[in-house]
Each structure stands twice: as structure tokens, then as C-alpha cells.
C-alpha positions in Angstrom: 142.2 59.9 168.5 138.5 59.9 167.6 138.1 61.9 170.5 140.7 64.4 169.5 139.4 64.4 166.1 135.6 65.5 167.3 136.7 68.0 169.6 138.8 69.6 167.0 135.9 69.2 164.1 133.4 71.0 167.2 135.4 73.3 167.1 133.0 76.4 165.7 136.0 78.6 165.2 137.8 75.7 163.3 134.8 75.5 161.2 134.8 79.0 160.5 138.5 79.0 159.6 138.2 76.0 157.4 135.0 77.4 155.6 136.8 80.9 154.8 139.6 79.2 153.6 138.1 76.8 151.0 135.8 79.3 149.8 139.3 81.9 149.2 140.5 78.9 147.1 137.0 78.1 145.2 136.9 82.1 144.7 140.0 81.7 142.8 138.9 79.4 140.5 137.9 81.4 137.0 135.0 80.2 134.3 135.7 82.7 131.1 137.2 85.4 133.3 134.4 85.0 136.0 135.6 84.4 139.9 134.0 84.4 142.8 136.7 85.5 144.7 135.7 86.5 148.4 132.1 85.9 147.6 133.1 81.8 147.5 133.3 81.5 151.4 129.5 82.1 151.0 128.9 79.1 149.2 131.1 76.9 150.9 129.3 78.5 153.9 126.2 76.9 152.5 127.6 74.2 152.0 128.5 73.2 155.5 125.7 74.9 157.0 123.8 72.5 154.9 125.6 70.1 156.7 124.7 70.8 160.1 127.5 73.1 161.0 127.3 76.6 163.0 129.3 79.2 162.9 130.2 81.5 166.0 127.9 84.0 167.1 129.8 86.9 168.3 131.7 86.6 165.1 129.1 87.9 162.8 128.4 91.4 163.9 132.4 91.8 164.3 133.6 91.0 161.1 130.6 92.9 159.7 132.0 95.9 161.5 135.4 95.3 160.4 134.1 95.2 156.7 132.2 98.1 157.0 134.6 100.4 158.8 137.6 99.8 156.6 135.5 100.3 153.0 134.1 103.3 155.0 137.4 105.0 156.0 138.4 103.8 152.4 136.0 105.7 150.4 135.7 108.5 153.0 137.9 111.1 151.0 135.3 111.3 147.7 131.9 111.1 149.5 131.6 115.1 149.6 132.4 115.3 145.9 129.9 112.8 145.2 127.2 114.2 146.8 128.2 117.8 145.2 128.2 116.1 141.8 125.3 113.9 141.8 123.1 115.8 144.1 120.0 114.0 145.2 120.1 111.1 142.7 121.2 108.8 145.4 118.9 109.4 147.9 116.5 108.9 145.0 118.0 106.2 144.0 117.7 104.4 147.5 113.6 105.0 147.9 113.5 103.4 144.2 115.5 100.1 144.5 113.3 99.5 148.2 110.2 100.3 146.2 110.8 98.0 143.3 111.5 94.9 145.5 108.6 95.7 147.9 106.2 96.2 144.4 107.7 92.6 143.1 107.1 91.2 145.8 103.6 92.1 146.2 102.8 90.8 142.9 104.5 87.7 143.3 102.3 87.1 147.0 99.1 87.6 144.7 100.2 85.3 142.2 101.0 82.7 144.5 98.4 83.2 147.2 96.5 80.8 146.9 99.7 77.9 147.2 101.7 79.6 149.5 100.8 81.5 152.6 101.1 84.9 152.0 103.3 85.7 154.5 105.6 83.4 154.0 106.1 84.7 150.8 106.1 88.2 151.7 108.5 87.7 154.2 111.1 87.2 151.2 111.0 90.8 150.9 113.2 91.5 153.8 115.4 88.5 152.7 115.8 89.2 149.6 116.9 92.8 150.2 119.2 91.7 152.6 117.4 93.7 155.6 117.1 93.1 159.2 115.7 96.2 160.7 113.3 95.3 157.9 112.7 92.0 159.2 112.0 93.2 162.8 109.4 96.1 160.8 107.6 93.0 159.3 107.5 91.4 162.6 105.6 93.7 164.2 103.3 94.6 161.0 102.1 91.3 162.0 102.3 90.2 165.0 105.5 88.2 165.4 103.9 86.2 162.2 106.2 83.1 162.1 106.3 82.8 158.3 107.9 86.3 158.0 111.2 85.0 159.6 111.0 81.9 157.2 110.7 83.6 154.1 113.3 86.2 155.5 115.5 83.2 156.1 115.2 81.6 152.8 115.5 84.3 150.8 118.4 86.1 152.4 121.0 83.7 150.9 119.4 84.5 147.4 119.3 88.1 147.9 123.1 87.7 148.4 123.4 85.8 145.7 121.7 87.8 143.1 123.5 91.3 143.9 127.3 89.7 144.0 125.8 88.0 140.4 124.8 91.1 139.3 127.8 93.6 140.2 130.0 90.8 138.4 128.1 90.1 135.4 126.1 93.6 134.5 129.3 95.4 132.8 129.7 91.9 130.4 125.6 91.6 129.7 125.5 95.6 128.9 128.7 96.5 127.6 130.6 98.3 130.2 134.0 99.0 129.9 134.7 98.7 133.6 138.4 100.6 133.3 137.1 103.1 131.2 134.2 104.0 133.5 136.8 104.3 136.5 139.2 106.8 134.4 135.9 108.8 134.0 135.3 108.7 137.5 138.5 109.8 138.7 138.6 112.6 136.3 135.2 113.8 137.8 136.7 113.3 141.0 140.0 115.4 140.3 137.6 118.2 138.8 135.5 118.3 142.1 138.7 118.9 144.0 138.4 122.7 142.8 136.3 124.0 146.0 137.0 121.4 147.9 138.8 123.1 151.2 138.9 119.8 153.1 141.0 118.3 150.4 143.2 121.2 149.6 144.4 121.3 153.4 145.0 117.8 153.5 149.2 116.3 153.6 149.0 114.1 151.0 152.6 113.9 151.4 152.8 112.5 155.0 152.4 109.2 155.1 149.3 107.9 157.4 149.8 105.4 160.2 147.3 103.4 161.9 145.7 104.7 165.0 143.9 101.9 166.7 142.5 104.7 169.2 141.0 106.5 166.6 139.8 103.3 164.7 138.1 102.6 168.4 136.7 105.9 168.9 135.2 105.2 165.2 133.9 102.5 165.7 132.3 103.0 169.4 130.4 106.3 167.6 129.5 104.3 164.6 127.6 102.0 167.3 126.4 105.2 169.3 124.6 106.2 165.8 123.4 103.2 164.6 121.6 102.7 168.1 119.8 106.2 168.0 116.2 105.9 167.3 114.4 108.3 165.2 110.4 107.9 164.4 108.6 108.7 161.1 104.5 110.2 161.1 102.5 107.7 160.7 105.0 104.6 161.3 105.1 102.7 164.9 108.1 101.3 164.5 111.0 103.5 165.3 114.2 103.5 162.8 117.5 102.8 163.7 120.7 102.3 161.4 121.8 99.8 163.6 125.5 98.8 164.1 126.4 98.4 159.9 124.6 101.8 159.1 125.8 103.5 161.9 129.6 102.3 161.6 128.9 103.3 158.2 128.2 106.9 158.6 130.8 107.2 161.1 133.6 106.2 159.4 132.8 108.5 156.1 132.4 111.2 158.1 135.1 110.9 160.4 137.4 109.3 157.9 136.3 112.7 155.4 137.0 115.0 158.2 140.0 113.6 158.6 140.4 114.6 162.6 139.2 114.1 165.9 140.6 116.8 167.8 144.3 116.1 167.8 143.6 112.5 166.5 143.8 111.6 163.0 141.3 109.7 161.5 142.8 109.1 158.0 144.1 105.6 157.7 146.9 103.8 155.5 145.1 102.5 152.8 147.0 98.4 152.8 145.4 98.4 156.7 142.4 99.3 156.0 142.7 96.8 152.5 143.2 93.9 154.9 140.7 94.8 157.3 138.1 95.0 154.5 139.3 91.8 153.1 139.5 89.7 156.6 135.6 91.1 157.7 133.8 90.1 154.5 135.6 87.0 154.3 134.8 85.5 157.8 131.5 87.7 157.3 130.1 85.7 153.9 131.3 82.1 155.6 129.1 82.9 158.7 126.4 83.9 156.7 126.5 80.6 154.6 126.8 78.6 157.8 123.7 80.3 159.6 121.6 80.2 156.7 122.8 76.7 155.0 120.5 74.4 157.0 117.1 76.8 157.0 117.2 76.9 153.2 117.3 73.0 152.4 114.7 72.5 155.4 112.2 75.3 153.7 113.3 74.3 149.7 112.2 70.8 151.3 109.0 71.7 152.2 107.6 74.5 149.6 110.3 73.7 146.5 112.0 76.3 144.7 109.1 78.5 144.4 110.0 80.2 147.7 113.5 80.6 146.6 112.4 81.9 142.9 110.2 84.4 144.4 113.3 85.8 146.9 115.6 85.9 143.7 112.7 87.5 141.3 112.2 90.6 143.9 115.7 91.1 144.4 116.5 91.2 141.2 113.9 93.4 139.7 114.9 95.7 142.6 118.6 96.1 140.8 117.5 96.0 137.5 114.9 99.2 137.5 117.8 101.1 139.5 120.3 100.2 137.0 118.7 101.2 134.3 117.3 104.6 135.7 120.8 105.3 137.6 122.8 104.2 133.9 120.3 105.3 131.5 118.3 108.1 132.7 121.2 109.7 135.4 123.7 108.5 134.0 125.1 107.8 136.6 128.9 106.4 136.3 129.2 102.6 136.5 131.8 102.7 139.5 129.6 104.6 141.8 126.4 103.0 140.7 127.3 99.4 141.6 127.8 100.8 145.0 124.9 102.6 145.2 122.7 99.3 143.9 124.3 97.4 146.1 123.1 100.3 149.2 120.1 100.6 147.7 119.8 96.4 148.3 121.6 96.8 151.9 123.8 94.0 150.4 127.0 94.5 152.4 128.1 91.1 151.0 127.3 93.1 147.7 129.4 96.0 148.1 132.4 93.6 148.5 131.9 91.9 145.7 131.4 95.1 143.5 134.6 96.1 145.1 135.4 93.4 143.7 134.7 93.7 140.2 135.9 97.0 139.7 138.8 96.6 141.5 138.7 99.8 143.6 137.4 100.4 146.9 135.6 103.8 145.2 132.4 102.5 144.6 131.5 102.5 148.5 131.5 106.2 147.8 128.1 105.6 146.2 127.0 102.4 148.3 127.5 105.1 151.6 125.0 108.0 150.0 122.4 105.3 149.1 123.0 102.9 152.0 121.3 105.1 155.0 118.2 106.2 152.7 117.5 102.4 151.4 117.7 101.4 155.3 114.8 103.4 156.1 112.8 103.2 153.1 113.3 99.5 153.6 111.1 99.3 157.3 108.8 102.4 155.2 108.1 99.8 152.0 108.0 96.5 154.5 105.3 98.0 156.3 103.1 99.1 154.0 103.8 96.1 152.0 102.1 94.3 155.1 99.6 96.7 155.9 98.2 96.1 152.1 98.5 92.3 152.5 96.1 92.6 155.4 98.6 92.1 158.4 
């Protein structure tokens, strides 16, 4: 039996199953309205993590493409409008959030350099933002610095953290009537339809079936794109979008277009609903297994402060494009969460801002800021290291 019961327990997909499921049932669980909903496999994920548990490798990169294709392919049909309506603001919007937590950061490394090594602490940067193409940037800034993938890996579970805190608990701290904003929205939306040729042709009366070879040939692109390098003047490194950001693109485009050839490339919205809801969940449980033991071993040896710092730069990232997208744009509160949550590269984020608004529209906004924020991540991350002296 005890064998039995040890085979079972090491077991890394039973641990992943178990994980996903108790953090569905602590996500249920409300404080004054407040749930965590998918966002609670991540913590249970830490939990266990914590505990010496691992999840399963190949897992993470599918069920982040399963996440990302399905809110892509969801939010497909409004990205043209959005961009017609809002012009550059996102792009904008993206080189501003990256900037903010790169600027954070830096002060927070000059305040604390004389504790902490500054690389360590700058390393949070990456983390904290949620980044790994910024995390391979840093690497090379400095040499394969150590300390970089340390801070990266403390912070990362933070940076997660604050954006799903933020999404949930920004319309109740500044007074946004969430359902008000999304009738706003969709009358903007309707209006844009006047123009729009690609939704005027479209049969809304036919109802759409899943193609899994389209879904294939979507995703197989999305990879094809995210794999493409392009360089920048003045910038080693060569930018990619990798597989998220590249699935990404592929899917609003594809899924806007609406056609590949004779295939069609509009899906049933209740597919794609559990496809989005299956990736993030076993996506946030892996991320909480993978990064569960790293944070208590670095918490153990430099405290909180590490931690803080990781939360601190994430944050004032969101805040300064809140308030310029809500204030200054204003921008509507259902595309802006998305586009906060791009401008983070928080894919954990953008589900839980699906979340909390309760529509899969604000992907729209995450999708125009995501690809910008990507590479003005690896821009800030360099020059945040080329200033520290890397």
C-alpha cells in the first residue's frame, strides 16, 4: 500500500490535477464580493511548490498556448475597431507601463545597493513584469549574472500577484462601475461597425463549429511568428515574440480575418470558453509549483525586501498606466485592464481581468498592447543594465 500510495503522490500529473483542483475550490471562496477564482490554483501552486512538489514540464508552454489562443480567437472580432478608435494609445500605452517598472526598479537598486547586490535586485524587473524574453535580455546585458535569474525568480510570483490584485480591486478603490463601462464599450463597438467591411460580410446567423485543423494551422503559425527574429539599432539582442506573443498575434488576426482559404477560422465561442478556462487553470498551478520552492529559499536568505522591491515595480508600472490610460485617454475600463495587463505581459493577468469584468473583450486591448510591451520590455531591461554598470 505505501508503495502504491508514493507512486501515485509522484505522480507529477496527479500533482498537477490535485493542485488545479483545490485552487478552483479556494477561487470560489468570496471575502465581501472578492474571489480568486482561477487565479487560486496559483496559490495553492505555491503552496505545494513550497513543499517540494514539481509540476510537469511540457505542460507549461501548452496550456499557456491553449490560454492564449482561445482569448485570442475570442477577442479577434473587435481588435480592428479598437485600433481604429483608440489609435496609437496602446502602443503608447505599452512603452509606458515597461518604462515605469524599469524606472522603479532602478531607484529601488540605488536605494538598496548597498544591502543587496545590485543585480539581484535588478533582476526583479523582469520578474516582476512577468517577462522571459526579458530575462534572457538581462542575461546577456551581463554576462549570464546569476543573480538576474534569482531576482527574476522571486519576483515573478509577485508580479502575478500584483496585476490579478489589481484588475480585481482597481474598479472598487476608484469607483468603476464595471457593467456600466462594458455597455459603454459595446456601444463604441456597435458604432465602429459602420466601415467595418470585414464585419458586414460576416454570417452571423450561421452557427460556427470547431475546426481543430484550423485551430492547428493557428497555432503552428502563431509558433512560426513568435520564433522570427527581428533586431533593433543599437541592441544585440535580437527580439522575438516567442510562442505566447506569437500565438497571440496569430490568432487575432486569423480569428479577425475570419478565413484561411476555404477554412474558417471563427470559432464557437463555449469552445473556445473552455479552452481559455482549462489553459490558465493548469497554467497558474504550474506556475505556483515551479516557483513555490525558489521564493521561500531566496525570502530565507535576503527577507522580504527582495519580494517588496518585485511587488513595488510592478505595481507602480500599473498604476502610472492606469491613471494616464483612465484619466488622461480616457481610455474605457474594459479595454484598459487588458491593455495593463499587456503592458505587464501578465498572461496570468489577462485571465484574471477576464475575470473581473466578466467578458473575454478586454483581450481586445491586452492584444494591441501585449506585442509593443514585449519588446520595449528586452529595450528597458537593457538599458536598465547598461546604466547599472553590467
Amino acid at each position: 500500500m505505501d508503495a502504491f500510495i508514493k507512486s501515485v503522490i509522484g505522480n507529477k500529473f496527479f500533482i498537477l490535477f490535485v493542485v488545479t483542483a483545490l485552487g478552483l475550490i479556494l477561487g470560489k471562496i468570496k471575502v465581501k464580493g472578492i474571489s480568486l477564482e482561477t487565479s487560486g490554483a496559483l496559490f495553492v501552486g505555491l503552496v505545494f511548490g513550497a513543499l517540494g512538489y514539481k509540476p510537469e514540464k511540457v505542460l507549461f508552454t501548452f496550456s499557456l498556448i491553449i490560454f492564449v489562443s482561445a482569448v485570442g480567437l475570442l477577442a479577434a472580432k473587435d481588435i480592428g475597431r479598437v485600433i481604429k478608435l483608440y489609435g496609437l494609445k496602446f502602443v503608447l500605452l505599452g512603452i509606458i507601463i515597461t518604462f515605469a517598472g524599469a524606472f522603479a526598479t532602478y531607484i529601488l537598486t540605488l536605494m538598496y545597493q548597498g544591502s543587496l547586490d545590485p543585480y539581484l535586485v535588478s533582476g526583479t524587473y523582469t520578474g516582476a513584469l512577468t517577462s522571459s524574453p526579458g530575462l534572457a535580455a538581462a542575461l546577456e546585458a551581463t554576462k549570464n549574472n546569476p543573480n538576474i535569474t534569482i531576482g527574476h525568480a522571486v519576483a515573478y510570483p509577485f508580479g502575478v500577484i500584483v496585476v490579478i490584485l489589481f484588475v480585481q480591486l482597481a474598479p472598487l478603490i476608484f469607483r468603476i462601475d464595471v457593467k456600466k463601462e462594458l455597455e459603454q464599450y459595446r456601444m463604441e463597438m456597435m458604432q465602429g461597425v459602420q466601415g467595418d467591411k470585414n464585419q458586414k460580410s460576416e454570417p452571423t446567423q450561421v452557427k460556427e463549429k470547431f475546426n481543430l485543423l484550423s485551430y492547428c494551422i493557428i497555432l503552428a503559425l502563431g509558433i512560426i511568428i513568435g520564433s522570427i527574429p527581428f533586431k533593433i539599432p543599437g541592441i544585440a539582442t535580437p527580439i522575438k515574440l516567442e510562442t505566447t506573443g506569437g500565438v497571440l498575434i496569430s490568432a487575432l488576426l486569423l480569428g479577425y480575418f475570419g478565413k484561411i482559404g476555404s477554412l474558417n477560422t471563427r470559432m464557437p465561442k463555449e469552445t473556445l470558453a473552455n479552452f481559455r478556462e482549462l489553459g490558465l487553470a493548469f497554467f497558474l498551478a504550474i506556475v505556483g509549483l515551479d516557483s513555490g520552492a525558489g521564493v521561500v529559499e531566496v525570502v530565507k536568505q535576503t527577507g522580504v525586501i527582495l519580494c517588496v522591491i518585485g511587488f513595488i515595480s510592478g505595481l507602480f508600472a500599473e498604476l502610472v498606466g492606469f491613471l494616464i490610460g483612465r484619466y488622461i485617454w480616457k481610455i474605457n475600463w474594459i479595454l484598459l485592464s487588458g491593455a495593463i495587463c499587456g503592458g505587464m505581459t501578465s498572461t496570468p493577468g489577462l485571465g484574471a481581468a477576464i475575470e473581473a469584468t466578466g467578458t473575454d473583450e478586454v483581450a481586445t486591448g491586452y492584444g494591441a498592447t501585449y506585442p509593443i510591451a514585449l519588446l520595449f520590455m528586452v529595450i528597458w531591461t537593457i538599458v536598465l543594465h547598461t546604466v547599472l554598470g553590467a
